[in-house]
N, C-alpha and C positions, 0 to 999 in steps of 0.2 A: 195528285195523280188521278184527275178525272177523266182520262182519255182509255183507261181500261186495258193498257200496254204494260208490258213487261219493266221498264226506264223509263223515263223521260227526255234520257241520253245516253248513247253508247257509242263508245268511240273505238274507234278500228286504229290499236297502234299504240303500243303505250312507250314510247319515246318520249324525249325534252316536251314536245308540243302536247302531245297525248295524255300527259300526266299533267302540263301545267291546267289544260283544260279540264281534267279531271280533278284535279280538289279545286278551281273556279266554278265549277258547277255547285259542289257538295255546296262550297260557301253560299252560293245562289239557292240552296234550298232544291236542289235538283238529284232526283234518285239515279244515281250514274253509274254503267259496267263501263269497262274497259276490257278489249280484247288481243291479245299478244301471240301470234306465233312464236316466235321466237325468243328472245333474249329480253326480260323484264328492261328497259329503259334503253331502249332503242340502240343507232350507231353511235351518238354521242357518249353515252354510259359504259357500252362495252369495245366499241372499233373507234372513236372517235378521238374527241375533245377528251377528255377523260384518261384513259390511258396514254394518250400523243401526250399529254403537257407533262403526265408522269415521268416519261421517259425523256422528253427535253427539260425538266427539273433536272433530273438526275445526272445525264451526260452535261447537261449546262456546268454541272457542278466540276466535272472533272474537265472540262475546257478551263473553265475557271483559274481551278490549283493546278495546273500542267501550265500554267501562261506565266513564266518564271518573271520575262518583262515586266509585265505588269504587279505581279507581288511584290516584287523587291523595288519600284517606285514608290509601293505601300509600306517598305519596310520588311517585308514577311518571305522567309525563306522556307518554302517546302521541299522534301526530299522525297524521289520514287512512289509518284500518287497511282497506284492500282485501283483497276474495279472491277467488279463479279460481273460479268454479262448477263448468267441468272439471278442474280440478286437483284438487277437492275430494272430484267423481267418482272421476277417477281414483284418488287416495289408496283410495278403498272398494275400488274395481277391483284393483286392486292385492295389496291384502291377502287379500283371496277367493281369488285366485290362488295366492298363496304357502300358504296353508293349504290349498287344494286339493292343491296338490302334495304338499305334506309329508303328508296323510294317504293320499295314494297310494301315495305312497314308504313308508309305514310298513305299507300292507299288506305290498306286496311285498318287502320284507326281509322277514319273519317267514313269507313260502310260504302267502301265503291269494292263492285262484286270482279274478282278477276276470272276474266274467261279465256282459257288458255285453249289456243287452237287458230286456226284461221280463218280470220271471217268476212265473208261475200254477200254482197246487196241480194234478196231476193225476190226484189222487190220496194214498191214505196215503203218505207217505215220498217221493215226487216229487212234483216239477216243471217244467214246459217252459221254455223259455227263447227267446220270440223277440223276435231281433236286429232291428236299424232295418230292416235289407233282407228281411226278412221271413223269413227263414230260421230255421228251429226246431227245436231240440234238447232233450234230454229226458236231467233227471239226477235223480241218487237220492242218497236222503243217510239217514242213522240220525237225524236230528234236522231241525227245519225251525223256526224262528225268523222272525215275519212282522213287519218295521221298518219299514211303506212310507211315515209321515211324515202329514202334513195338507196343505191348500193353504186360501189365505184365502178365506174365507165371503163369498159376493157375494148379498146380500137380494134376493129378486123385483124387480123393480122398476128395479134399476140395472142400467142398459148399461155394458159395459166399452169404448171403443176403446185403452184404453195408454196413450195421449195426454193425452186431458182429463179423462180418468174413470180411476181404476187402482186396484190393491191394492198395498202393500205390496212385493210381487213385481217391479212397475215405478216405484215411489216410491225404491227403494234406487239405482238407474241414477241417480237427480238430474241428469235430463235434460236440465230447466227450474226456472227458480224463477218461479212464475204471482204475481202481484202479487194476486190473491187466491185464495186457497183454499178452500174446505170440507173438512173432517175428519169425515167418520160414522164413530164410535165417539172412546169416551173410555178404554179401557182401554190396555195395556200401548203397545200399535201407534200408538194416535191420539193419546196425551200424548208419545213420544219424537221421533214426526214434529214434532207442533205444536212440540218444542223448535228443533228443526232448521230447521222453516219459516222461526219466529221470529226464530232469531237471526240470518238470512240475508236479512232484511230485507222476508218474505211476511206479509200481512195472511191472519188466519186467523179462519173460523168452524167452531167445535167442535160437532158436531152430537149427543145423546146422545138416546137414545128413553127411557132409564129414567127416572126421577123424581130424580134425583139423577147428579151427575156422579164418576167414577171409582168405579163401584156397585162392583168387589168389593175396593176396599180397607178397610181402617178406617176408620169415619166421623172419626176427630181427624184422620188423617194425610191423608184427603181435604181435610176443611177447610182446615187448614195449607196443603197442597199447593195447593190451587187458589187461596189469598191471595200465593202466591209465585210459582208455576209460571205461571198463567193470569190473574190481573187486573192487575198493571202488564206486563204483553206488547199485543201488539196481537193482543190475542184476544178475539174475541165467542164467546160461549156460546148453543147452544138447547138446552136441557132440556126432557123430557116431549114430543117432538118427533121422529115417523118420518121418516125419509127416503124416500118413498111411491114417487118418480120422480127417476131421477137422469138426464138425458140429456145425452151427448155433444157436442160444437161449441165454437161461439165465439158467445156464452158458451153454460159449461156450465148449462142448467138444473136445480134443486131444487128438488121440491115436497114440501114438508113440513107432514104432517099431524100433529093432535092424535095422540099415542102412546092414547087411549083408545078416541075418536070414530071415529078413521081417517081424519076427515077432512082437507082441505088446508087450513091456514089461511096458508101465505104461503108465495112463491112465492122463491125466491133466484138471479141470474144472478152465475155468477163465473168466474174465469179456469180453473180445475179443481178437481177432487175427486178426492180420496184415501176412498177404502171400506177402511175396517179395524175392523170389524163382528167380528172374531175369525178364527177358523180349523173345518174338517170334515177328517173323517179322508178317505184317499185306503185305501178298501177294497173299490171298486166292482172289478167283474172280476177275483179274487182267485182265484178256484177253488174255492173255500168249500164250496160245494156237493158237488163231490166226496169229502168227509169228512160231509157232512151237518150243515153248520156255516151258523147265520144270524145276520145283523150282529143289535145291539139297533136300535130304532125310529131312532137318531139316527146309525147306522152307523159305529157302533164295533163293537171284537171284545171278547165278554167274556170276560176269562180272571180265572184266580182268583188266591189271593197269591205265585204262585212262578210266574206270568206264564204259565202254562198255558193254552192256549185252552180254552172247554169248550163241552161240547153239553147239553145239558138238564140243565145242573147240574154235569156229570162231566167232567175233564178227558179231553179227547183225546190217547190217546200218542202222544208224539213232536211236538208240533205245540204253536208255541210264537209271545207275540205278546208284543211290547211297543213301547213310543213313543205317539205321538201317536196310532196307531191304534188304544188301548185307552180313552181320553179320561180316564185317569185322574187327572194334570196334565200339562198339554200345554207340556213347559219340555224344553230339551235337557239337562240336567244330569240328567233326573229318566228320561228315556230312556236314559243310559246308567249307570243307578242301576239299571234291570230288566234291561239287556241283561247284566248282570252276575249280576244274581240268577236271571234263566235259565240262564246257562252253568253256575251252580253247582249248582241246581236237575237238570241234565241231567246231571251229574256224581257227582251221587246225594248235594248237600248240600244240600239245600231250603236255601234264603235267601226273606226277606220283604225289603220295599220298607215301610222307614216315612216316609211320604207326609209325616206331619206335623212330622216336621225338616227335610223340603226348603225349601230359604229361595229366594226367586223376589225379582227386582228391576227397577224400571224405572230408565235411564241415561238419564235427564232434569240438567238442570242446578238446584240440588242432585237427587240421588237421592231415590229411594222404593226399600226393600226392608220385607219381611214373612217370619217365617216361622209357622208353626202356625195357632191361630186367632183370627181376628178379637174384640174384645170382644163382640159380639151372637155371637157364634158360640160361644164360651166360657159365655157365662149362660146359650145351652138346653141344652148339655153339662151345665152343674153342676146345670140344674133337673132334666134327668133323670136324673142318678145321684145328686141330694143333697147337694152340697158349696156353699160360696161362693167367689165370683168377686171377687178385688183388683185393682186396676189401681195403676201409680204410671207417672211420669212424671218425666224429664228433659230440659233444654233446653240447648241448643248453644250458650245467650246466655250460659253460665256455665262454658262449656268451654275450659281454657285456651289450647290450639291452634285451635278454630275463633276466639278472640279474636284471635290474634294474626295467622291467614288475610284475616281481615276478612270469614269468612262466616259468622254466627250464626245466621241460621236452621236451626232445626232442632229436633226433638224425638224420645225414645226412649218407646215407651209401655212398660212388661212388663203382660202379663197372668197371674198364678198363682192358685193356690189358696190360698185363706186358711188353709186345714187344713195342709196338709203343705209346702206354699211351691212344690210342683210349677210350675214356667214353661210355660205353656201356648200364648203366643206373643209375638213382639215385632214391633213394627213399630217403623221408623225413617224419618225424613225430612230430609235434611239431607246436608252435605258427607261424599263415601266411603260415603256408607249400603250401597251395594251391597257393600263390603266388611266393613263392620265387624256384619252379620247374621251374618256365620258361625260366630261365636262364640257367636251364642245359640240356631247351629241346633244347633251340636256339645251346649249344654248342654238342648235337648231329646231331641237322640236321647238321649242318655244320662239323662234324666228327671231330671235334676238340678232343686235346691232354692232358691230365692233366698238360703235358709237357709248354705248353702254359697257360691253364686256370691259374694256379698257380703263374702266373706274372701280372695277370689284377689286378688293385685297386678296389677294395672295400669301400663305405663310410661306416666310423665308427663315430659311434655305430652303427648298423644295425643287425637286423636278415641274412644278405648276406653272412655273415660274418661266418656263420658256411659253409658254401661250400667253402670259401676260406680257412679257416682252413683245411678243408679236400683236395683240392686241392692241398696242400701246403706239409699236409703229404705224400700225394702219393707219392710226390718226394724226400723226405725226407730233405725237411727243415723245418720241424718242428718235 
């Protein structure tokens, strides 16, 4: 530390990205603070990923032993399966905690300084820091790394009280289970709740404004998914349908209009609603301005491939942004995929972020994971650079381990290049899907060939086993 500064880095945000950047650094021989308003490990540790998967463990389990079909094709006869609704809570509670700790505990073994309060550019190379009590202090760093994270997107329109109206944020707490719900949005947030409601025995209406439900997945793996996930559940569907007015009480009102017209065509009274309409970055009162830095229209930070913030094109030295604040994909794995490639970046080894091997997954019962791109997303790729687009597909109905599970639903799509067999993306749906992507995320970072993939072993019996299938067609040996 010759530059005579307080850090050498300090990073605003100690969430997934914040922390992952934070012992990258340490290991890089870099004296590093980290700065937290709020909750030691971001939305994923306490509102996220994190408590979500706890509590679709848990209810997964009682969908599981309440599905008498399915047992007794196994042989297994259960009788009157109860569960605590706060036990279940807890369980979530519980584990947030213990990961909270543990990533405290792993700062502070490695001598990264935590600075608790909220902290604001004041400048090149500083920042202030004020504490809950108001008290403010002012530190300097040779590098400054902005993690401040997202919070859930609440549409004009809806009232929040916590209670009967909520995001995601107070959905994880399973405070209550309302014997009917509404769900506005269908994406990641409102398919893993609707599992959880589900299997917990909440009547649920899924509310989607686009023309289609589950709009950014693959349309096979949407369709599939919603013949399994959402029409034998006790789920109703409105498609093509705003959520205009959502107010608070007993009951909760919904008025939902045409997604076109605007207008209201029918009015809904139910016990509560969940708004999980997506996520906004958290960039508002940053200090920005002091560097002559402005969000884009949607208020994000635009920085360029080695997570550099920039001003009219040009990176700003020293001044560095990554996570959910840069809206580039809003997933904690991919946040601490930048905060990595910053520290190396500021280390004097530029590293890129390839976006399109990050594999993203919903923990629905079976799973939905994806990585690269979509079929539709693939053919205007190949219309614009001039190649053709193959698709193959495998089914779980012919996989010897989901046979023997008794879960066969399921399907692997690949999408490659006809030319060179380049894998351009996969999507899966079906038992483990959130696990068994990763293998076709590894064989896109590495721009691997179906050409190739289609010769690697697979241990059988395994669920791996339907991508090798599908690998195997592409080239037509099978």
């Amino acid at each position: 530390m010759s530059h005579g500064l307080d850090y050498d880095l300090i990073i605003v945000g100690a969430g997934v990205g914040g922390h992952g950047a934070a012992l990258h650094a340490v290991s890089c021989g870099l004296k590093t603070a980290i700065i937290e308003a709020a909750d030691m490990g971001g939305t994923c540790v306490n509102r996220g990923c994190i408590p979500s998967k706890a509590l679709l463990a848990a209810s997964g389990k009682v969908r599981e032993l309440r599905d008498a079909h399915h047992l007794k094709a196994l042989g297994i006869q259960v009788q009157d399966v109860a569960f605590d609704r706060q036990g279940i809570a807890d369980h979530a509670r519980d584990i947030v905690n213990k990961q909270r700790d543990g990533l405290i505990g792993s700062l502070k073994r490695l001598g990264v300084d935590i600075l608790y309060g909220r902290g604001k550019l004041a400048g090149p190379q500083k920042l202030t820091v004020t504490a809950a009590d108001g008290s403010e202090k002012t530190v300097t760093a040779q590098d400054i790394i902005l993690a401040t994270g997202s919070v859930p997107f609440v549409p004009p329109g809806a009232e929040l009280d916590g209670k009967t109206v909520f995001t995601s944020d107070d959905a994880i707490k399973l405070e209550s289970l309302p014997p009917w719900i509404a769900i506005v949005g269908s994406g990641y947030i409102g398919l893993e709740f609707a599992d959880v409601y589900s299997a917990l025995g909440c009547e649920i209406t899924l509310i989607e404004a686009l023309d289609q439900l589950m709009p950014g997945f693959d349309p096979d793996i949407a369709k599939l998914a919603q013949r399994v996930l959402i029409t034998p559940r006790d789920i109703e569907t409105k498609v093509g349908l705003l959520a205009k007015r959502v107010i608070p009480g007993s009951p909760v009102v919904v008025e939902l209009a045409d997604a076109k017209t605007k207008e209201v065509v029918e009015v809904l009274e139910v016990d509560a609603c969940l708004i999980a309409t997506g996520r906004v970055p958290m960039t508002k009162d940053l200090g920005l301005e002091t560097v002559g830095v402005e969000l884009d229209r949607r208020g994000f930070i635009n920085v360029d491939d080695h997570m550099a913030v920039l001003l009219e094109g040009q990176p700003v030295p020293h001044l560095w942004a990554i996570g959910d604040a840069t809206g580039k994909m809003m997933l904690a794995h991919t946040a601490s995929a930048q905060g990595i490639a910053a520290v190396e970046s500021i280390c004097g080894r530029p590293r890129q972020v390839d976006y399109r091997s990050i594999p993203a997954a919903a923990f629905t019962h079976p799973e939905v994971s994806f990585v690269g791109l979509t079929e539709p997303q693939a053919k205007e790729l190949a219309q614009a650079e001039g190649f053709q687009v193959e698709v193959v597909r495998s089914y779980f109905k012919g996989n010897a381990k989901a046979i023997a599970e008794g879960e066969t639903d399921g399907i692997a799509k690949v999408v490659y290049r006809k030319d060179t067999g380049e894998v351009l993306g996969v999507h899966i749906f079906g038992l483990h899907a959130a696990d068994l992507i990763q293998e076709a995320a590894n064989a896109i970072a590495l721009r691997q060939s179906v050409h190739d993939l289609a010769y690697l072993v697979h241990t059988h019996p395994t669920l791996s086993e339907v991508l090798d299938e599908a690998y195997k067609r592409a080239i037509g040996s099978h």
